[in-house]
N, C-alpha and C positions, 0 to 999 in steps of 0.2 A: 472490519475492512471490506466491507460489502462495496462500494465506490470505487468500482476499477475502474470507468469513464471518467478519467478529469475533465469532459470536453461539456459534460451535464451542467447547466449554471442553476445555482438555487440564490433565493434572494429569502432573508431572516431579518425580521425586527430584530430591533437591538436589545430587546428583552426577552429575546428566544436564544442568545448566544453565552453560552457559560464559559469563562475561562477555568482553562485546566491548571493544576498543580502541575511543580514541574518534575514530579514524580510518574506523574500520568501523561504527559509529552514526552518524555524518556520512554515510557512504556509504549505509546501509539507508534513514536517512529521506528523503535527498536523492533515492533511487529512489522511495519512494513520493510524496513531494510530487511527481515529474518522473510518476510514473503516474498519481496523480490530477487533475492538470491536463490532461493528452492526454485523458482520460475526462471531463473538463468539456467539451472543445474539442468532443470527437465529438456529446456532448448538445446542446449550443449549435447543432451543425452539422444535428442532428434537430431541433431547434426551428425552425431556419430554413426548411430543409426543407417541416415540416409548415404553415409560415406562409404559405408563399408562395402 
């Protein structure tokens, strides 16, 4: 999950692109919902922070 910049465009021949199992699409966004929740918790934890 190196790809924080969605705003980055890449262009891939169609024989550079692998489709995943759908074991391994379970697993990729499961990683990122579990890393954007820790990056809500850290905000939340600067908000507090900055409140108090």
């Amino acid at each position: 999950m190196s790809r924080k910049n969605s705003d980055e465009l890449f262009h891939f021949e169609e024989n550079q692109i692998q489709t995943l199992s759908p074991q391994e699409l379970v697993s990729q966004i499961t990683a990122e919902i579990e890393f954007y929740q820790y990056q809500t918790a850290i905000f939340q934890q600067q908000l507090s922070a900055n409140n108090a």
